[in-house]
N, C-alpha and C positions, 0 to 999 in steps of 0.2 A: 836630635832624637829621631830615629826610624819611625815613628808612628806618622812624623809630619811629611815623608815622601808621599807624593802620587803613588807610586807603585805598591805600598802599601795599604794604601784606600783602595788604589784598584782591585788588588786581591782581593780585602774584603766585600765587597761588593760584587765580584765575583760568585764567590762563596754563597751569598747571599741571594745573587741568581740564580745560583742551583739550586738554592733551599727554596725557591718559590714553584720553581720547577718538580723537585720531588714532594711539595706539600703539595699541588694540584693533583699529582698520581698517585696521592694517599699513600707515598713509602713513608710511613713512622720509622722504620730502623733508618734509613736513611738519612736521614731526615735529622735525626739524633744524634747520626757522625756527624752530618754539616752543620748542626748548631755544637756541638763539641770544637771542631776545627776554626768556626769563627770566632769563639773565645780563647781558646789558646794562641790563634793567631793575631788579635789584639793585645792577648798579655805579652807576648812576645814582640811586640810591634809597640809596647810599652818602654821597653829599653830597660827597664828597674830589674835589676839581679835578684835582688830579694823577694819582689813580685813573681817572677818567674818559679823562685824556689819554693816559695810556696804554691802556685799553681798546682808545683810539680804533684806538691805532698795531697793534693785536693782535686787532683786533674781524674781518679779514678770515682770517688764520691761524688763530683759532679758530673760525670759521664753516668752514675748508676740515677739521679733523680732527673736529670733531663729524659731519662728513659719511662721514669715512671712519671714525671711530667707533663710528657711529649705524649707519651700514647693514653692517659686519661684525658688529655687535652681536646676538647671535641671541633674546636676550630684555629687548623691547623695554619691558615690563612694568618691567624693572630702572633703565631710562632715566627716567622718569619717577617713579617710586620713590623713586629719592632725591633730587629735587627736592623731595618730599612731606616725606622727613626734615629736608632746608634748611631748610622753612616753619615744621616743629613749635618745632626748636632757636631759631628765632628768635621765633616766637610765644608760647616761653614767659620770654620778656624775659634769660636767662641767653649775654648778645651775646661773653660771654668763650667759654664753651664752643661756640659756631657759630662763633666765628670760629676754634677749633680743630680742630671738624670736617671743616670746610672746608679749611682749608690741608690 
């Protein structure tokens, strides 16, 4: 499965440095792509077809509430934060309890 490369943690984590990055300069739209980008890039980094195809079908409704979200959200710090917990729970190979955390 794609999700278990390195290079596919690295990217997200990546992503995830940018997002701490434009949450300190207060970009909210910004901000809104690269939380949009790190869940598509997880779903995709998921490997499942059918996960994907729905993504696809939900990938515009949840781009519209991560906006409305994101910019009610008053600490943007929190936004990117637990993207960071995502990474850890997955980087330390226990994919049972992330994938608990998560739901």
């Amino acid at each position: 499965m794609e999700y278990l490369h390195h290079t596919g943690l690295a990217e997200l984590e990546n992503i995830n440095k940018h997002m701490t990055g434009v949450a300190h300069q207060n970009d909210c739209e910004r901000l809104v792509e690269l939380d949009l980008t790190f869940h598509q890039r997880m779903v995709t980094l998921a490997g499942n077809d059918i996960f994907i195809s729905a993504w696809i079908i939900v990938a515009a409704q949840s781009f519209r509430s991560l906006v409305i979200t994101n910019f009610e959200y008053s600490d943007t710090d929190a936004i990117y934060s637990v993207h960071r917990i995502y990474l850890e729970k997955i980087r330390s190979g226990d994919f049972r309890r992330a994938r608990e955390m998560i739901e």
